[in-house]
C-alpha positions as CSV (number, residue, x, y, z in Angstrom):
1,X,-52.1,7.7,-39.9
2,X,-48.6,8.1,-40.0
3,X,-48.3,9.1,-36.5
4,X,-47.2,5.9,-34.6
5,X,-44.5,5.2,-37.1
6,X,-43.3,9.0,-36.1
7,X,-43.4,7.9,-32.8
8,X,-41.1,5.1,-33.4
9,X,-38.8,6.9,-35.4
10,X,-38.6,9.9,-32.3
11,X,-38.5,7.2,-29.6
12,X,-35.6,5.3,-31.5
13,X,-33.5,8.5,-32.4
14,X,-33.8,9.7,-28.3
15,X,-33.4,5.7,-27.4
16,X,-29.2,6.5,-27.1
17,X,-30.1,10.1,-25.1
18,X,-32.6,8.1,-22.6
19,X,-30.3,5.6,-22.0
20,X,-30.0,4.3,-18.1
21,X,-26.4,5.4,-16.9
22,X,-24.5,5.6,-13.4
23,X,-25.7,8.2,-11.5
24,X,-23.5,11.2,-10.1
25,X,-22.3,10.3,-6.8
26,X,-22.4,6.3,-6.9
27,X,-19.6,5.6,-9.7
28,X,-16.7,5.2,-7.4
29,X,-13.1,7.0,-8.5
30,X,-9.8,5.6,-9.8
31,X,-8.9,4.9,-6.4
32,X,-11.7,3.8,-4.7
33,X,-12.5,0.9,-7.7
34,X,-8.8,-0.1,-6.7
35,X,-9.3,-0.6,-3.2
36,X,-7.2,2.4,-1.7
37,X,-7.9,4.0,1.3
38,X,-7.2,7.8,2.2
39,X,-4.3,6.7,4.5
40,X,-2.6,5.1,1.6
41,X,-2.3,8.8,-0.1
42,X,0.1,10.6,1.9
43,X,0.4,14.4,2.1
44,X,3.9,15.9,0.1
45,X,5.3,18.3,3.1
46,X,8.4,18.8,1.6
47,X,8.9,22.9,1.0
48,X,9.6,22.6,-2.2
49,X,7.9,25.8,-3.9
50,X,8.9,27.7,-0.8
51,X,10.2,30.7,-3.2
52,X,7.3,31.0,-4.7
53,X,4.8,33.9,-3.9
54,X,7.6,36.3,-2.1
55,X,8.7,33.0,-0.2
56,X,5.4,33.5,2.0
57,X,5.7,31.5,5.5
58,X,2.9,28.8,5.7
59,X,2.4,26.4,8.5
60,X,2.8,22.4,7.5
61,X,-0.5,22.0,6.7
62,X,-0.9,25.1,4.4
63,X,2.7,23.2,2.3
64,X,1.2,20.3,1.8
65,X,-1.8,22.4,1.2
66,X,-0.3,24.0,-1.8
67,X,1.8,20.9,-3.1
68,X,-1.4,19.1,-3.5
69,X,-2.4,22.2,-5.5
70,X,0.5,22.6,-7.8
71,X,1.6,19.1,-8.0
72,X,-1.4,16.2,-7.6
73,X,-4.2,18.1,-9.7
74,X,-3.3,16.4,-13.0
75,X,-4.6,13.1,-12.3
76,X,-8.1,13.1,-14.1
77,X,-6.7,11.6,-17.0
78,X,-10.3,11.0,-18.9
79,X,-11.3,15.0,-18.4
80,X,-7.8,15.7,-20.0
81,X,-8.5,13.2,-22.7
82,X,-12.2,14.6,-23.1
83,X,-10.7,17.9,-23.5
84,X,-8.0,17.4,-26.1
85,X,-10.9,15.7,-28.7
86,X,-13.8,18.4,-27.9
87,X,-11.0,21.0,-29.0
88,X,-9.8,18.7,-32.0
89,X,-6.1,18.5,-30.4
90,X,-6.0,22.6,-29.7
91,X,-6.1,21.7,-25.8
92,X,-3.1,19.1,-26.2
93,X,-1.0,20.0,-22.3
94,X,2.0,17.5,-23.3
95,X,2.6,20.0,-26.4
96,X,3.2,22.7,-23.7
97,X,5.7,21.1,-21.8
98,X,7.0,19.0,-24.8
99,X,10.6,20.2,-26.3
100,X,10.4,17.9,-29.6
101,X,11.8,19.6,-32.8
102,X,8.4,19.3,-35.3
103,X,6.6,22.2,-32.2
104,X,8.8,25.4,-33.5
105,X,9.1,26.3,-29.5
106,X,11.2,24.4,-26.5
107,X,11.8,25.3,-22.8
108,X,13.8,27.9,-24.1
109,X,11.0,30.4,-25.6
110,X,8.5,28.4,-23.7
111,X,7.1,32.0,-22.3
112,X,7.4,33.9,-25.4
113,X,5.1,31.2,-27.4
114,X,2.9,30.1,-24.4
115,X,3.4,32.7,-21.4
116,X,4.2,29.6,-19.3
117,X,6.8,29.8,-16.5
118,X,9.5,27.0,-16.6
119,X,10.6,25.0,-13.4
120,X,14.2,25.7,-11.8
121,X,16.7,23.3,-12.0
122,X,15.5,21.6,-15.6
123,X,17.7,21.7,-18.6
124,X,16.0,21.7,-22.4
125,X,16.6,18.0,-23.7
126,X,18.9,17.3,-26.6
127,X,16.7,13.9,-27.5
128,X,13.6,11.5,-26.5
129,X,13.9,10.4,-23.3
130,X,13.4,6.3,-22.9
131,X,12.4,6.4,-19.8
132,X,9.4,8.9,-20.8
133,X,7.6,6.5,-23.7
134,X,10.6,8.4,-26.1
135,X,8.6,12.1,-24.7
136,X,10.8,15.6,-25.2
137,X,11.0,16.7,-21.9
138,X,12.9,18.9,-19.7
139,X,15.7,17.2,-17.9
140,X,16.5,17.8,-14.3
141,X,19.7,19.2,-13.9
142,X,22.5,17.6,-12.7
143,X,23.5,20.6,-10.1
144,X,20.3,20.3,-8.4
145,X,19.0,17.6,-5.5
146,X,17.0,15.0,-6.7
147,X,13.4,16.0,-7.2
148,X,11.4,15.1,-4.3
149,X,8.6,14.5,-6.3
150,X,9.8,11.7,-8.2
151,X,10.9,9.7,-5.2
152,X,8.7,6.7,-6.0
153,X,9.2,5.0,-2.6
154,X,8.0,8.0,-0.7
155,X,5.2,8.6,-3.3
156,X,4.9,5.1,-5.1
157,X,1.8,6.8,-7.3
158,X,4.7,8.9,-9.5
159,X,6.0,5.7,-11.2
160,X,5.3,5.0,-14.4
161,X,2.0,2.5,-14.3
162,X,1.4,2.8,-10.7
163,X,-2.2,2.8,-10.8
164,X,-3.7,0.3,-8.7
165,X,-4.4,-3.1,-10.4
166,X,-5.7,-5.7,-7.7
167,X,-3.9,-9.0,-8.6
168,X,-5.7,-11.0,-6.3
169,X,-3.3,-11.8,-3.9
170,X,-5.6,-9.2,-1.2
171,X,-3.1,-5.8,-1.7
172,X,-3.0,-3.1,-4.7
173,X,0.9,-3.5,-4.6
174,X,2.4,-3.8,-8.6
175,X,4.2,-7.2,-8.9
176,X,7.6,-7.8,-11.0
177,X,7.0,-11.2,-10.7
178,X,4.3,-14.3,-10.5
179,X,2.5,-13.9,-7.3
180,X,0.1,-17.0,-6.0
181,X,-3.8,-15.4,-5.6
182,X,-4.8,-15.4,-2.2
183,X,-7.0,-19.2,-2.3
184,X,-6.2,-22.7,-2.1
185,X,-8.1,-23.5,-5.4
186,X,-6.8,-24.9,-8.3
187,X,-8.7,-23.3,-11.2
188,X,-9.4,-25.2,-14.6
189,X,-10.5,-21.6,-16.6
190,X,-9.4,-18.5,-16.2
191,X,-10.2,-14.8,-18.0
192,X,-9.0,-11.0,-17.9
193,X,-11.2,-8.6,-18.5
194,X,-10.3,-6.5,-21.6
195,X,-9.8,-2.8,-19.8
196,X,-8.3,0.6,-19.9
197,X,-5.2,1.1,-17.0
198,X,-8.2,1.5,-14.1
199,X,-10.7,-1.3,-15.1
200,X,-8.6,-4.8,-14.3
201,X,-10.8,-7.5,-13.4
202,X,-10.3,-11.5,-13.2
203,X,-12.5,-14.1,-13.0
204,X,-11.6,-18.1,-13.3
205,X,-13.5,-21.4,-13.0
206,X,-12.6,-24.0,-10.0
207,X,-12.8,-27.9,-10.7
208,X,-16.5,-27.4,-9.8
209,X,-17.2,-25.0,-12.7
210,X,-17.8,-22.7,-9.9
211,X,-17.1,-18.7,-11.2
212,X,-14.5,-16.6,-8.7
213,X,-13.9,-12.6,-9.9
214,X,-11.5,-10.3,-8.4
215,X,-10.6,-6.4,-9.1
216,X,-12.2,-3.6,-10.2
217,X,-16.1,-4.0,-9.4
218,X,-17.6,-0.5,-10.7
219,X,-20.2,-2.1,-12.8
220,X,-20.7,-5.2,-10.9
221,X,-18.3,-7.4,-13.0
222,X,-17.0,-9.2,-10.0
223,X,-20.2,-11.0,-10.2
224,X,-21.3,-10.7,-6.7
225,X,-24.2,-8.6,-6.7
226,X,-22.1,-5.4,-5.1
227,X,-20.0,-3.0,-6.8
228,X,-17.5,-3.1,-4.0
229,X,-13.5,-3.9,-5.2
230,X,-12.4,-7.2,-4.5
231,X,-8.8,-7.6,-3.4
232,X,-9.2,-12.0,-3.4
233,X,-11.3,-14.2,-5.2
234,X,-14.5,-13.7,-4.8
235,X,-17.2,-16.5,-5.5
236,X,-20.0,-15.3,-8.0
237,X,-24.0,-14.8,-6.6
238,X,-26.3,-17.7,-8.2
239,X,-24.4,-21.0,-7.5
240,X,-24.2,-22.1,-11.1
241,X,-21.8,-23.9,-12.6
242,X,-19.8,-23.2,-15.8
243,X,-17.8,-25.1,-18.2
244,X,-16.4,-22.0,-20.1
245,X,-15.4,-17.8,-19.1
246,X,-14.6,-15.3,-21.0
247,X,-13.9,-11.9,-20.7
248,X,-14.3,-8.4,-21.9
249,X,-14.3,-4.4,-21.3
250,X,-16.2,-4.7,-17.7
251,X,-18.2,-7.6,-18.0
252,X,-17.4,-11.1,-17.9
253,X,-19.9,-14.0,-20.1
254,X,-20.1,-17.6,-18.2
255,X,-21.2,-20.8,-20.3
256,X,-22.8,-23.4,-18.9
257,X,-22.7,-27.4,-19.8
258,X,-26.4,-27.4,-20.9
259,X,-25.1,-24.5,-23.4
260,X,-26.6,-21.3,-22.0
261,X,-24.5,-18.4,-21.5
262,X,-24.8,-15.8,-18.7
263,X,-23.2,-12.5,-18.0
264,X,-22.8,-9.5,-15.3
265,X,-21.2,-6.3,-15.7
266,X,-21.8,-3.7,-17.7
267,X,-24.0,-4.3,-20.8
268,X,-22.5,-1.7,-22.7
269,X,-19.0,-3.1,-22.5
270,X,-17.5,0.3,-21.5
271,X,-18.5,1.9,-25.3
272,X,-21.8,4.1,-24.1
273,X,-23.4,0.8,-26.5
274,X,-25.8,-2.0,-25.0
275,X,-26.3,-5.6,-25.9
276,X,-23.0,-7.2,-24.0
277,X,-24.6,-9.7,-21.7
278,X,-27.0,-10.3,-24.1
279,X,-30.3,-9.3,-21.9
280,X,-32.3,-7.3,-23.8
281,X,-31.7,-4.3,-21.3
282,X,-29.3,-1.7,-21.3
283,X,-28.6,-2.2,-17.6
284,X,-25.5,-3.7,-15.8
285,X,-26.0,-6.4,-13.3
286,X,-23.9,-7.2,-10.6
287,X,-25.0,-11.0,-10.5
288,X,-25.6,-13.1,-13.4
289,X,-28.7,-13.1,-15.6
290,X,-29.1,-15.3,-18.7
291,X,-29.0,-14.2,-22.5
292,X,-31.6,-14.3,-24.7
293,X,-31.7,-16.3,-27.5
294,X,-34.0,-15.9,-30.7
């Protein structure tokens, strides 16, 4: 008799394991969600590690073949993350290239404690560096040519919060200052999307109560039934009209004058959870659907 509440209890412990999720090969990257194309990711050909490997000739393509290797590989920043809390800190890579006085090691024994090489032409720092969040790192030397790598109108991705972040004025260039969005509209509501650096998303209200999203689309919070990045104000599938928007992680909540509330997006809200839009499901939807209410 007891084997239907079992049942209950099994299905409800493996209800988090069974979960819907993105599947491999449809989540789009970092820069894909931000609209960049290949083109916009040029190759490094300068030389630079040319000593390396008994100064070895390679042809252009072989350069930038191996600055790619040595230089761009780092970028993966939620593996990185993943792998400093599976090994409780132990797999921390800005200790090993970190000079700060609490380690017990700088660039100076940084092969005795950690069998790692150190770069030419970088001193060991004597402080925090402000312009590296107040990080111990090495220093380039003031003998040496400016690092080509850090040339951040050659390679704009080096500078410090480069990622792209569609603005809605139709590019994924950073702005210094207030830039119009690409529309004539005048908007009465507007709402950010609370997001890590990757996942900025906008969506506002027009006069008409009409909802228009823009950004980062991975999980359909643009609203407009794809999952495609929009670079301009994009008006929201369904027609309906809201007198409030808000915001959060990757999903965006709409409420209408008669008082009911619809959302698209994800319905975990980014936290592996479920509930956000209020559905019932632990789907996202790219288009609005309406909450449920008891």
């Amino acid at each position: 008799m007891r084997l239907p509440t079992t049942l209950a209890v099994l299905c409800f412990a493996l209800l988090p394991a069974c979960r819907p999720v993105p599947q491999s090969g449809t989540v789009q990257d970092e820069a894909r969600a931000a609209g960049r194309t290949a083109a916009s990711f040029p190759h490094a050909g300068e030389d630079y590690f040319h000593d390396m490997d008994g100064a070895i000739a390679l042809t252009p393509d072989e350069i930038k073949g191996r600055n790619m290797w040595l230089v761009w590989t780092g970028g993966n920043d939620r593996f990185w993350n993943q792998m400093t809390q599976y090994t409780f800190g132990a797999f921390d890579l800005l200790k090993s290239i970190s000079s700060h006085p609490s380690l017990g090691f700088s660039r100076a024994d940084r092969w005795t404690y950690l069998g790692l090489v150190n770069e030419p032409c970088f001193q060991n720092p004597t402080g925090p560096d402000p312009a590296r969040h107040g990080l111990w790192l090495d220093v380039r030397g003031k003998d040496c040519a400016p690092d080509p790598f850090e040339d951040a109108s050659h390679y704009p991705g080096v500078a410090i919060g480069s990622r792209g972040k569609p603005l809605g004025d139709g590019t994924t260039e950073r702005r210094f200052t207030p830039t119009a969005v690409s529309t004539a509209l005048h908007f009465a509501d507007i709402a950010v999307g609370a997001a890590l650096a990757d996942e900025g998303s906008t969506c506002a209200l027009d006069a008409a109560g009409s909802a228009l999203c823009w950004g980062v689309n991975s999980f359909g919070q643009v609203g407009d039934g794809t999952t495609t990045p929009r670079l301009t104000p994009t008006s929201v599938t369904g027609g309906l009209a809201f007198k409030q928007i808000s915001g959060g992680r990757l999903f965006f909540i709409g409420l209408s004058a008669s008082g009911a509330a619809y959302g698209w997006g994800s319905n975990s809200g980014g936290t592996g959870g479920a509930g956000a839009l209020g559905t019932g499901e632990p789907l996202f939807s790219a288009v609005p659907v309406r909450a449920l209410f008891p």
